[in-house]
Short mmCIF file of the C-alpha atoms (twelve columns), coordinates in Angstrom:
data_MODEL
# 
_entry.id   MODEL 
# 
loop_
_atom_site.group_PDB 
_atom_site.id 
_atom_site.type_symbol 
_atom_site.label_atom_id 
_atom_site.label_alt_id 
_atom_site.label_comp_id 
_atom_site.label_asym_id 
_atom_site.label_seq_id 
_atom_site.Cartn_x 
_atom_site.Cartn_y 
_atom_site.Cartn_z 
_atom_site.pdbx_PDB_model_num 
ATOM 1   C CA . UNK A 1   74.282  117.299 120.083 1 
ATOM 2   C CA . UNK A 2   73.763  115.355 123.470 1 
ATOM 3   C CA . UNK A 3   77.192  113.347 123.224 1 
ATOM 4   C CA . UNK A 4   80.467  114.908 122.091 1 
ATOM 5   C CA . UNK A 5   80.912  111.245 120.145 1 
ATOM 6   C CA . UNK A 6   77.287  111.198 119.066 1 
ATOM 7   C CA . UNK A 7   77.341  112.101 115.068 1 
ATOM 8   C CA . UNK A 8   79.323  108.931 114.635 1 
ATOM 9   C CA . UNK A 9   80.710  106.314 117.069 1 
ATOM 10  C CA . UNK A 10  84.054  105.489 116.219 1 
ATOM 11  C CA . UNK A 11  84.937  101.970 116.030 1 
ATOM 12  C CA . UNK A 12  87.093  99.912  118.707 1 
ATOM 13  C CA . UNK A 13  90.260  99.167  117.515 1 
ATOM 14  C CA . UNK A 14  91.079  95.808  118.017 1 
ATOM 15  C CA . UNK A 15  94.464  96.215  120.395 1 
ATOM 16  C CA . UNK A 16  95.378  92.251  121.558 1 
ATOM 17  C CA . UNK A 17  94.041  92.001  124.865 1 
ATOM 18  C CA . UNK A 18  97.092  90.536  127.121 1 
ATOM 19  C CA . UNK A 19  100.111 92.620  126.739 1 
ATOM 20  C CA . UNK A 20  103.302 91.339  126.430 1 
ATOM 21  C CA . UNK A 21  104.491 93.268  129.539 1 
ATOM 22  C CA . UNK A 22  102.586 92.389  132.549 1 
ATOM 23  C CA . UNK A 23  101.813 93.783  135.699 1 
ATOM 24  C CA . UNK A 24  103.061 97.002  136.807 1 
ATOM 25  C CA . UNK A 25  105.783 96.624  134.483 1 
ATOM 26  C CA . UNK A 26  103.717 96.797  131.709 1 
ATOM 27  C CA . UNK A 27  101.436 99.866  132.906 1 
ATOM 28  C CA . UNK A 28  104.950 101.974 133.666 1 
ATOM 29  C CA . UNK A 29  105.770 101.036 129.906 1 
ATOM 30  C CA . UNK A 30  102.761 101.877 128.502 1 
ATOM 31  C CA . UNK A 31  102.603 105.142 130.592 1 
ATOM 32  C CA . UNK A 32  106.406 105.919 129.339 1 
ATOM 33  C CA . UNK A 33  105.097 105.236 126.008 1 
ATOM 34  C CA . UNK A 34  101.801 107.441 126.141 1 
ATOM 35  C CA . UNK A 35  103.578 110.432 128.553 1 
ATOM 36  C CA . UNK A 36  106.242 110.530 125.164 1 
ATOM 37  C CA . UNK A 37  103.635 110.462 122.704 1 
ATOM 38  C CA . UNK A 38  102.075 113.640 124.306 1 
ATOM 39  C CA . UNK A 39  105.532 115.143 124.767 1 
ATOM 40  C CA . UNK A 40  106.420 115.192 121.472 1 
ATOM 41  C CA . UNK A 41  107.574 118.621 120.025 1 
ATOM 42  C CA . UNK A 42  104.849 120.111 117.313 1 
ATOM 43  C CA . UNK A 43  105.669 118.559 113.781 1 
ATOM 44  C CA . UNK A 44  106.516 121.744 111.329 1 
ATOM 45  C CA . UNK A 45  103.486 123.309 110.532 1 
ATOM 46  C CA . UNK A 46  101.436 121.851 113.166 1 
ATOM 47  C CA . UNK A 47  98.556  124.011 113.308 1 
ATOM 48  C CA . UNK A 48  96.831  123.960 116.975 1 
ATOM 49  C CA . UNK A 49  93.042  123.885 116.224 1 
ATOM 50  C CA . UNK A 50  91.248  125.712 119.146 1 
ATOM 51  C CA . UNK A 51  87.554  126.161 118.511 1 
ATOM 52  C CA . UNK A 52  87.523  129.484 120.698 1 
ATOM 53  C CA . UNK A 53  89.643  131.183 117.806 1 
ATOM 54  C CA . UNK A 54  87.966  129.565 114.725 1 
ATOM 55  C CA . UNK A 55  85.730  131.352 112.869 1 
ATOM 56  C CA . UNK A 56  81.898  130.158 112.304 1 
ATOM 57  C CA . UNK A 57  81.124  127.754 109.206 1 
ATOM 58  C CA . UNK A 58  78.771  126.160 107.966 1 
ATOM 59  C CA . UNK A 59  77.018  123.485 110.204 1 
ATOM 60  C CA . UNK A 60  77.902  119.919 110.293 1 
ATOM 61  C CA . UNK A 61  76.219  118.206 106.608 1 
ATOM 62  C CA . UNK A 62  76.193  114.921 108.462 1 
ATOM 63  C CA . UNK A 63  73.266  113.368 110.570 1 
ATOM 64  C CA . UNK A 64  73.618  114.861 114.261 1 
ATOM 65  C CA . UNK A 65  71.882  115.132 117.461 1 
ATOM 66  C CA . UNK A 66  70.119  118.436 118.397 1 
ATOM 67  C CA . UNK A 67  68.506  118.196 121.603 1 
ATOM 68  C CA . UNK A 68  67.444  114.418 121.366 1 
ATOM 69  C CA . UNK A 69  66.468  114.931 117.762 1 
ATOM 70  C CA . UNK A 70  68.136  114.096 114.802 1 
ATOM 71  C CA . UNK A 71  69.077  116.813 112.294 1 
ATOM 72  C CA . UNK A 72  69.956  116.351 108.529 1 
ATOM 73  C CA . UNK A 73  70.485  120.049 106.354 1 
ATOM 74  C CA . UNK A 74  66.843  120.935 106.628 1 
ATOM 75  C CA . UNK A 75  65.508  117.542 107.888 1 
ATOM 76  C CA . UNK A 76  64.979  117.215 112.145 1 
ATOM 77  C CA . UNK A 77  63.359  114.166 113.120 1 
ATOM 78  C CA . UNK A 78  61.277  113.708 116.465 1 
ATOM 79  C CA . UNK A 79  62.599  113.238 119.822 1 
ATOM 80  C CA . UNK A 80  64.574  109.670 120.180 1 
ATOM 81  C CA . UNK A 81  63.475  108.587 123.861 1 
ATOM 82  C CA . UNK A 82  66.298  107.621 126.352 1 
ATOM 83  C CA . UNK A 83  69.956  108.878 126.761 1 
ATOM 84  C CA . UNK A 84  73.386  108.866 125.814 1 
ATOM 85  C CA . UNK A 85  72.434  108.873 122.068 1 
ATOM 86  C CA . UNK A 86  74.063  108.142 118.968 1 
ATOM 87  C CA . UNK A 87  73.657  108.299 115.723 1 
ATOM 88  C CA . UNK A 88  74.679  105.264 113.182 1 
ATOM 89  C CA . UNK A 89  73.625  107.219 110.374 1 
ATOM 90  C CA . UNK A 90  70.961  107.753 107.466 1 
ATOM 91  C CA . UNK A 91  68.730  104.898 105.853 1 
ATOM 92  C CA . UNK A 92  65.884  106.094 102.961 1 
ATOM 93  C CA . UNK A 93  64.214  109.060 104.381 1 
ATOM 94  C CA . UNK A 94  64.564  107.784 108.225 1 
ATOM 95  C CA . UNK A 95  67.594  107.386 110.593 1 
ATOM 96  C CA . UNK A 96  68.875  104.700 112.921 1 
ATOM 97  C CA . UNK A 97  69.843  105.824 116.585 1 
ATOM 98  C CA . UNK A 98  70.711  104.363 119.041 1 
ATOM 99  C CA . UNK A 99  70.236  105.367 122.898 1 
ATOM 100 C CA . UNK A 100 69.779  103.498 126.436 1 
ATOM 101 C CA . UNK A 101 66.281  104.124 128.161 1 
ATOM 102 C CA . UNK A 102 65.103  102.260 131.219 1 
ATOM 103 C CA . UNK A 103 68.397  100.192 132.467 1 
ATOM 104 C CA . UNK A 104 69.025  99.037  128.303 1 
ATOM 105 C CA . UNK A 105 70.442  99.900  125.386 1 
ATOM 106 C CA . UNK A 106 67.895  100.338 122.513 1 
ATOM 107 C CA . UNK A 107 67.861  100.267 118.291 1 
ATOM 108 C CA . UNK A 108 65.382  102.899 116.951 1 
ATOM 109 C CA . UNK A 109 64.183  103.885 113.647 1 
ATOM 110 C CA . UNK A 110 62.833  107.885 113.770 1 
ATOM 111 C CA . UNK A 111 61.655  110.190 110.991 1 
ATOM 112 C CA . UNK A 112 60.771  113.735 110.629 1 
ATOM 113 C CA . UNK A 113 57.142  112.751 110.535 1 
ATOM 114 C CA . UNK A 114 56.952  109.218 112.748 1 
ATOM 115 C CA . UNK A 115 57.825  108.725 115.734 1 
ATOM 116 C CA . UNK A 116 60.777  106.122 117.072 1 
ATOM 117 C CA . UNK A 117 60.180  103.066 116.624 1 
ATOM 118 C CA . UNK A 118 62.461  100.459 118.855 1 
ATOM 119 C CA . UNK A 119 63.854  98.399  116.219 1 
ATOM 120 C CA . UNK A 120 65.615  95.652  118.679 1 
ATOM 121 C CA . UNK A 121 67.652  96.292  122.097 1 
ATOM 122 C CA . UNK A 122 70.281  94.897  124.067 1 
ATOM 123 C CA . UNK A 123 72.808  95.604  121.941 1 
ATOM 124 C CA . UNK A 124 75.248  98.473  122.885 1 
ATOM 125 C CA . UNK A 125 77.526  101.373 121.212 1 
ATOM 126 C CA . UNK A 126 80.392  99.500  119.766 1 
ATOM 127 C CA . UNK A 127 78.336  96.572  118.791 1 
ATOM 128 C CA . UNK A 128 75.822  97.863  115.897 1 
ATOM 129 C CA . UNK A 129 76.880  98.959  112.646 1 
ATOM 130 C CA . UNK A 130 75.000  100.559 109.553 1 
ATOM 131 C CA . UNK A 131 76.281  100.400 106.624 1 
ATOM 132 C CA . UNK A 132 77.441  103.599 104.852 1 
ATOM 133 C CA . UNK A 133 74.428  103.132 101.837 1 
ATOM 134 C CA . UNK A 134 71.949  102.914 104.875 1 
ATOM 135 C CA . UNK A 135 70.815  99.642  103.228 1 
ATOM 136 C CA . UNK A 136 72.392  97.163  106.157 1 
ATOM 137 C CA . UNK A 137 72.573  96.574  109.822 1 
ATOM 138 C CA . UNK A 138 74.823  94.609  111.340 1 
ATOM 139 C CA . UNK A 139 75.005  93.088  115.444 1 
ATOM 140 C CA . UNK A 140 77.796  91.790  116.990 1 
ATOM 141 C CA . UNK A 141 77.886  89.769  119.976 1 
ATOM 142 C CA . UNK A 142 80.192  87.992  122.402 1 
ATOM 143 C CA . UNK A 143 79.215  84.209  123.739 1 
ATOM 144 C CA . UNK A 144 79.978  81.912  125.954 1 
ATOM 145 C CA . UNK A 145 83.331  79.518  125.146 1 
ATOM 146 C CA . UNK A 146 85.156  82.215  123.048 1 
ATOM 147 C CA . UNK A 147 82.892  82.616  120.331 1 
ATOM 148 C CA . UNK A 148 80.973  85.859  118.605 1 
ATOM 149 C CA . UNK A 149 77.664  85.564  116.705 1 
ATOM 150 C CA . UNK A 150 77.226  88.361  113.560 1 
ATOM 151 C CA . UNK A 151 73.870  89.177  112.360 1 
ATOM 152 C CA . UNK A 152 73.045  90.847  109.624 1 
ATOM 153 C CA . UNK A 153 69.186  92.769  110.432 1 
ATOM 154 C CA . UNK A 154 67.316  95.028  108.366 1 
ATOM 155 C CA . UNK A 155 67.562  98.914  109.240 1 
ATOM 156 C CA . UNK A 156 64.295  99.234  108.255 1 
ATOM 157 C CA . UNK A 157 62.314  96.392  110.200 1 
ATOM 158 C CA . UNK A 158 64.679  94.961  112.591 1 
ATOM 159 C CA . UNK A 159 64.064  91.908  111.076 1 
ATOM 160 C CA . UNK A 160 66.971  89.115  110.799 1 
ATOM 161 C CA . UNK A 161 68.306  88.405  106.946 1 
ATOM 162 C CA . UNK A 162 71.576  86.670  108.654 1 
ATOM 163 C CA . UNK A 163 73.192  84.803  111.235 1 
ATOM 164 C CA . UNK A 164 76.238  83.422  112.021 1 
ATOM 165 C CA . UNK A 165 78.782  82.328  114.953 1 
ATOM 166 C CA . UNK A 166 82.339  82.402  114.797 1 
ATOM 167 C CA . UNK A 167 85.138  81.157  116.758 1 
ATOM 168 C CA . UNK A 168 87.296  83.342  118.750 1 
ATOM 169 C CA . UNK A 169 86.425  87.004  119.842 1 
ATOM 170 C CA . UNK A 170 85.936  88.810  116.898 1 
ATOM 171 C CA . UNK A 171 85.310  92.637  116.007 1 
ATOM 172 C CA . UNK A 172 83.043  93.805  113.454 1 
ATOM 173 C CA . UNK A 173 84.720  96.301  111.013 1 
ATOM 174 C CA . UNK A 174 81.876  96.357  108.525 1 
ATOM 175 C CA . UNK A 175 78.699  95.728  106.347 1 
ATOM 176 C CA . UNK A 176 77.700  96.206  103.196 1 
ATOM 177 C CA . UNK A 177 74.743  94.551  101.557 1 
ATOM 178 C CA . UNK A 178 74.987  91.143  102.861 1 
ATOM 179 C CA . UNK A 179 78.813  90.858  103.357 1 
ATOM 180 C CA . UNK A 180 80.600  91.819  106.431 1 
ATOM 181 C CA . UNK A 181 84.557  91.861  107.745 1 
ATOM 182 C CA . UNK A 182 85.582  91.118  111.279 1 
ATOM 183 C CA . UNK A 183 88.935  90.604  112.889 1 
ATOM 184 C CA . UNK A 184 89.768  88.256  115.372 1 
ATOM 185 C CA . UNK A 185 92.028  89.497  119.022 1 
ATOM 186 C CA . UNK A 186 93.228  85.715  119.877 1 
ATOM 187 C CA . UNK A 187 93.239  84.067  116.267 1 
ATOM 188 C CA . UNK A 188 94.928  87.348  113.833 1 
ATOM 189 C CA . UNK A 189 93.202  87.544  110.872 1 
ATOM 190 C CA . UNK A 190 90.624  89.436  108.862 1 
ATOM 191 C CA . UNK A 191 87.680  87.614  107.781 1 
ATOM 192 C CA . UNK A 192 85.084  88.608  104.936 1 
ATOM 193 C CA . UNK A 193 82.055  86.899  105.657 1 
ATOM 194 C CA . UNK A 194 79.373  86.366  102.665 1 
ATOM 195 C CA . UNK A 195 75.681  85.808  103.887 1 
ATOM 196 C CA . UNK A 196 74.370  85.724  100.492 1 
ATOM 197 C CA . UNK A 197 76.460  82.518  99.861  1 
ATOM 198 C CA . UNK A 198 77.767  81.822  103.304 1 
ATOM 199 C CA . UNK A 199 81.362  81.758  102.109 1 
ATOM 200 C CA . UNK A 200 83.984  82.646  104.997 1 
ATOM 201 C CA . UNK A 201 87.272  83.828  103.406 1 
ATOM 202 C CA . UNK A 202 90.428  85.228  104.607 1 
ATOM 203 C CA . UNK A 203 91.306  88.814  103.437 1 
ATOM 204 C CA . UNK A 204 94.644  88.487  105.929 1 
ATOM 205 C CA . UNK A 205 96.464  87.092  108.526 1 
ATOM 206 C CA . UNK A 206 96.860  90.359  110.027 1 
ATOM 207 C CA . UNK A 207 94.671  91.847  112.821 1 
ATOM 208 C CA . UNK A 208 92.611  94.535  110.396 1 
ATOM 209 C CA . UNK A 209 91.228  97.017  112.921 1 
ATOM 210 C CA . UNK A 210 89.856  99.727  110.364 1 
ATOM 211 C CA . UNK A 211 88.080  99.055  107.299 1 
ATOM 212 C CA . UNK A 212 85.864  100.376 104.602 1 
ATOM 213 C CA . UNK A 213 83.585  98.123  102.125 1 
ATOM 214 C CA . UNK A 214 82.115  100.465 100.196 1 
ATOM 215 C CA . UNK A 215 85.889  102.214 99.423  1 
ATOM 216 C CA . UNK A 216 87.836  98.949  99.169  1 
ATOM 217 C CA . UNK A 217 90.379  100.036 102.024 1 
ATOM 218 C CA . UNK A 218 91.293  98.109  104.941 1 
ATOM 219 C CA . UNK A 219 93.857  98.924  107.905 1 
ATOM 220 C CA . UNK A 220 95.844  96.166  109.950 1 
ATOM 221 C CA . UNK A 221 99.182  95.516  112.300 1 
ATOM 222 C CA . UNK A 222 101.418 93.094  111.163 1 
ATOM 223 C CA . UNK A 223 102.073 92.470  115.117 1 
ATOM 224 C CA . UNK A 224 100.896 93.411  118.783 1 
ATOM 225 C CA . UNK A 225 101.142 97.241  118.491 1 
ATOM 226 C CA . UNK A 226 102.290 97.386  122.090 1 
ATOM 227 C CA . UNK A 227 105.314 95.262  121.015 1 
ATOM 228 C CA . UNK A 228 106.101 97.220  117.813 1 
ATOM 229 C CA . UNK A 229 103.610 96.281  115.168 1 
ATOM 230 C CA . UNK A 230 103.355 98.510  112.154 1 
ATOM 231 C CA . UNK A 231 99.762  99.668  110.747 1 
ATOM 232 C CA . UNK A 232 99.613  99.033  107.025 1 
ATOM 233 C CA . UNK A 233 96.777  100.400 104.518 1 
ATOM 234 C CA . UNK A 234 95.975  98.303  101.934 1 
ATOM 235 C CA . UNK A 235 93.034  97.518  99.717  1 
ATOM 236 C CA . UNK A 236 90.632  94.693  100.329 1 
ATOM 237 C CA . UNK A 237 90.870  93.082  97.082  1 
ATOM 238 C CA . UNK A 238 94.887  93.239  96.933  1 
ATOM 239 C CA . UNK A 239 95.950  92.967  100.893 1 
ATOM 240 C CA . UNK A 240 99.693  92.554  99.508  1 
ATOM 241 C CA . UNK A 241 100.358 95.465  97.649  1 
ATOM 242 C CA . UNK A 242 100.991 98.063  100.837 1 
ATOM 243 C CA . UNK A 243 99.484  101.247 100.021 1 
ATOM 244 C CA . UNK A 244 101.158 103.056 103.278 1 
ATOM 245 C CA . UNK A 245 103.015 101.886 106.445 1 
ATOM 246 C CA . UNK A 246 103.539 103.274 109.201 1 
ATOM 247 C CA . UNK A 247 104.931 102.142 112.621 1 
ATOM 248 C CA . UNK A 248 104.353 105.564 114.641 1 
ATOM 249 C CA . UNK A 249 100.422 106.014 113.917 1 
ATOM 250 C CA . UNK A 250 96.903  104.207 113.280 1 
ATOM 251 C CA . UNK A 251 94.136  104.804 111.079 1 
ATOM 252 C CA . UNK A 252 91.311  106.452 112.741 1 
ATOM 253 C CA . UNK A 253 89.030  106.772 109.500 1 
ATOM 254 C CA . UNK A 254 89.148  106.812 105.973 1 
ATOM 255 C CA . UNK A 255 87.808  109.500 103.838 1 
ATOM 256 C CA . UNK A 256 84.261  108.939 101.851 1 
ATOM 257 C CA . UNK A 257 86.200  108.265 98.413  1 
ATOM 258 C CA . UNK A 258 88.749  106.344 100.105 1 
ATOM 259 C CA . UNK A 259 91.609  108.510 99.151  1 
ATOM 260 C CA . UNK A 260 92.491  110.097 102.017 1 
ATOM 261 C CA . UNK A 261 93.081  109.188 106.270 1 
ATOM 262 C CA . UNK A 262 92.904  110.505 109.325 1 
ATOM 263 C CA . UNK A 263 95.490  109.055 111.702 1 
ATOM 264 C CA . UNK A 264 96.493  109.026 115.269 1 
ATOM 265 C CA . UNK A 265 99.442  108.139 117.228 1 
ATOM 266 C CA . UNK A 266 99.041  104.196 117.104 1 
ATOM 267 C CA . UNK A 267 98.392  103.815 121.491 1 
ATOM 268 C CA . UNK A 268 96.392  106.533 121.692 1 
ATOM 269 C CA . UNK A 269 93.430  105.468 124.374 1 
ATOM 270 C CA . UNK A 270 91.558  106.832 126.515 1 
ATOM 271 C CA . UNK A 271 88.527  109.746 126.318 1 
ATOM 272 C CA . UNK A 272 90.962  110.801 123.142 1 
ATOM 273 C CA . UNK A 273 93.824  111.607 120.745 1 
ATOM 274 C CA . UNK A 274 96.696  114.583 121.327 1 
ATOM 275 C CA . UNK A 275 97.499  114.623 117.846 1 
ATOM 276 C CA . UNK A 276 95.471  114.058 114.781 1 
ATOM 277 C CA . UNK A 277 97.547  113.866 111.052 1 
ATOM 278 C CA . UNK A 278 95.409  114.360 107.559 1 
ATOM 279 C CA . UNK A 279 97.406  112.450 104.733 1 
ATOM 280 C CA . UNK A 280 96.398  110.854 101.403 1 
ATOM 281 C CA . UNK A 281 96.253  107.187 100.888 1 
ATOM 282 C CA . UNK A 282 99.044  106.954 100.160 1 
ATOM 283 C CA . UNK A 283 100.882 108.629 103.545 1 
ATOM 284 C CA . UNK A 284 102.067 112.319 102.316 1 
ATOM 285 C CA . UNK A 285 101.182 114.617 105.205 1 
ATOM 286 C CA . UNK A 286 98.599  117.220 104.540 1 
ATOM 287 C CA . UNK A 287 98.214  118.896 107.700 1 
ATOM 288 C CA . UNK A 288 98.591  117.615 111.107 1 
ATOM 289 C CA . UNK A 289 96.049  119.149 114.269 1 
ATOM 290 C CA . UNK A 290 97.064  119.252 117.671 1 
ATOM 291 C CA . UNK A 291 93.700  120.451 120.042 1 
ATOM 292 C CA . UNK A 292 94.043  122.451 122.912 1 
ATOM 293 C CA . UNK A 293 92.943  119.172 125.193 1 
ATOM 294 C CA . UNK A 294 92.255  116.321 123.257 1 
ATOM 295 C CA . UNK A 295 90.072  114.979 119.880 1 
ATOM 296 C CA . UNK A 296 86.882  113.205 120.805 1 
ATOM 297 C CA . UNK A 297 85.287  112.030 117.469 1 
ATOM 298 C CA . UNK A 298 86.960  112.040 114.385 1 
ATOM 299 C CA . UNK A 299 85.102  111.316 110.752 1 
ATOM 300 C CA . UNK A 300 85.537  112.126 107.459 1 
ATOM 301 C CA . UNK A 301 82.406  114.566 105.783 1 
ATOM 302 C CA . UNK A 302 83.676  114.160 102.729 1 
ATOM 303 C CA . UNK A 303 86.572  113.396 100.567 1 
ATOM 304 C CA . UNK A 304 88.304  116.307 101.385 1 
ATOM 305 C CA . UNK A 305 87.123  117.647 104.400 1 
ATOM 306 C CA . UNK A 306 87.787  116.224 107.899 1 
ATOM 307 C CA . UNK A 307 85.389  116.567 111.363 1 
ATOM 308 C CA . UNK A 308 86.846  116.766 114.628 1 
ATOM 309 C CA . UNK A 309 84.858  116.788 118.199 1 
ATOM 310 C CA . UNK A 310 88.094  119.140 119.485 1 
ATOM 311 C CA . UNK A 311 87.468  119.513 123.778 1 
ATOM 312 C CA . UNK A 312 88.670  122.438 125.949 1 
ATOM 313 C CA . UNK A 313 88.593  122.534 129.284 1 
ATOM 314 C CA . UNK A 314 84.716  122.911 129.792 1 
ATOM 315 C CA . UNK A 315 83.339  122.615 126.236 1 
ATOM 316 C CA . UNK A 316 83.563  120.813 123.100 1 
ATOM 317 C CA . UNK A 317 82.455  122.015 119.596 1 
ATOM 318 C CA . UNK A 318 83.111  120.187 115.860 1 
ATOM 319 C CA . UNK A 319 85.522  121.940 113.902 1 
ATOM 320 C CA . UNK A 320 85.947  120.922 109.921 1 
ATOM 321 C CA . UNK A 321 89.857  120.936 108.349 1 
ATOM 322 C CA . UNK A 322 90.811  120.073 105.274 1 
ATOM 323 C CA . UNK A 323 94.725  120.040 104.268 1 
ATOM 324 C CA . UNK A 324 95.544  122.643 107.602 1 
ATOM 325 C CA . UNK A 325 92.504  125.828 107.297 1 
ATOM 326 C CA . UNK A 326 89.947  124.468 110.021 1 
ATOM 327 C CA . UNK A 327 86.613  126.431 110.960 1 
ATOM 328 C CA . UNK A 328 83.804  125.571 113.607 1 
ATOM 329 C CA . UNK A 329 81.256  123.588 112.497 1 
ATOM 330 C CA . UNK A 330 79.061  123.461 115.537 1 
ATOM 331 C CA . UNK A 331 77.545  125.420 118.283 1 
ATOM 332 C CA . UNK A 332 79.295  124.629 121.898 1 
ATOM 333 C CA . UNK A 333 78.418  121.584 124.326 1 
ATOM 334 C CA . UNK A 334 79.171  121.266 127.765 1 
ATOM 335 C CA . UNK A 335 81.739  118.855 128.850 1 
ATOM 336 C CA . UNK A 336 80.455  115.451 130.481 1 
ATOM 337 C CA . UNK A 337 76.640  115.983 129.166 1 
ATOM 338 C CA . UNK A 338 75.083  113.131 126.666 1 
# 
């Protein structure tokens, strides 16, 4: 791997921008509120996951990076030109990367038998999305006079299906087929946008910040987490009937079948998390990981087992977990290299 966040960029989370508490007030308070978060004695069996003492399993199943080439169980593509790269995952037989060569950030389609192709640029990590079928890309963008234009490309082609603009900063969550969900900083809400019809409706009036088409599940505050906003797990289709609350942590990502999360204390920031919790749906703790630095990365490989980019003071390796055991998963990286 060439980025300890390169098998899958994690999404932003969509924290308000102006804090209640300005100035130097608010930085002391959200140090106070950080420093205590870090502090915080070891939950009962906390297990401390340090990669140096973990024994050797199997290799990450998910699309990674390998020396600037994508590698898939038996599959490694060619070399993707540029830096910094990532991968957004797997569509058909080919895989969608993305990396910044020459002074901008670049799209590319590569194979095990073609070559990249540059699909589209100018659009940066954070801001492209593929869906988890493969089947949809997705580009968000932030204009002039508050407003954000979505569209909806194809992963093979680069081609535009969709476009849109909406008012208000808005973050893409994500796509599926031809729908996609955003959430807005300034205006709270979660939106479900329909391309196929063009219908815009309203999921919530909440500020979603994690979500999951393909596994119905969608994560939001009911207020400005700085100023003591909850998280709350619902499903898409019934955003009223809580599935789990919490007011200590946020949703970080939810497993492939949707029945399980991987949380974090809720203003974690930074390069990374102290503290990472496994629980089902539903909020009954399965195992909680505390790393001997900090958790880079964190995705789900499957519905039961959990990958973490765990960091040490000069090197980084994935390690899987799954309800407390952990093992490596990954040869080691050196800190700071892409």
């Amino acid at each position: 791997m060439n980025h300890p966040r390169s098998t899958l960029l994690p999404r932003p989370v969509p924290v308000p921008r102006h804090s209640r508490v300005g100035g130097w007030a608010g930085l002391l308070l959200l140090g106070a509120l950080l420093l205590t978060a870090l502090l915080l004695p070891a939950p009962a069996h906390a297990r401390t996951v340090d990669p140096e003492r973990l024994d050797r399993g199997p290799d990450v199943a998910l699309p990674h990076l390998e020396g600037g080439r994508v590698v898939d169980g038996d599959t490694t593509t060619r070399r993707v030109p540029g830096k910094y790269r990532s991968v957004l995952g797997r569509t058909g037989s080919s895989y969608v990367v993305l990396s910044r060569k020459d002074g901008a950030w670049r799209t590319w389609r590569v194979s095990a038998d073609r070559d990249a192709r540059e699909l589209f640029r100018g659009v940066g990590p954070g801001e492209v999305l593929l869906s988890a079928d493969g089947r949809a890309l997705a580009v968000q963008r932030y204009l002039r006079q508050d407003r954000t234009r979505v569209v909806l490309r194809s992963p093979r082609t680069g081609d535009v299906r969709a476009s849109r603009v909406f008012p208000g900063y808005r973050t893409l969550l994500d796509v599926s087929g031809r729908r996609a969900i955003l959430a807005s900083y300034e205006q709270p809400g979660t939106v479900l946008w329909n391309a196929a019809t063009g219908r815009v409706r309203l999921v919530t009036s909440r500020l979603g910040y994690r979500a999951d088409l393909a596994t119905n599940r969608l994560a939001a505050f009911t207020d400005d987490p700085y100023a003591g906003g909850c998280t709350v797990v619902t499903s898409l289709n019934h955003p009223r009937h809580t599935l789990w609350r919490s007011c200590d942590e946020r949703v970080e990502a939810f497993s492939t079948d949707g029945r399980r999360v991987a949380t974090v204390h809720k203003l974690s920031d930074g390069i990374g998390a102290g503290r990472v919790w496994e629980r089902t749906l539903r909020g009954a703790r399965l195992a909680v990981y505390d790393p001997p630095s900090y958790v880079g990365a964190i995705r789900w490989e499957s519905g039961t087992d959990l990958l973490l980019d765990v960091h040490g003071q000069d090197r980084w390796a994935v390690v899987r977990c799954s309800e407390g055991p952990c093992e490596r998963a990954s040869g080691w990286h050196p800190e700071n290299v892409w």
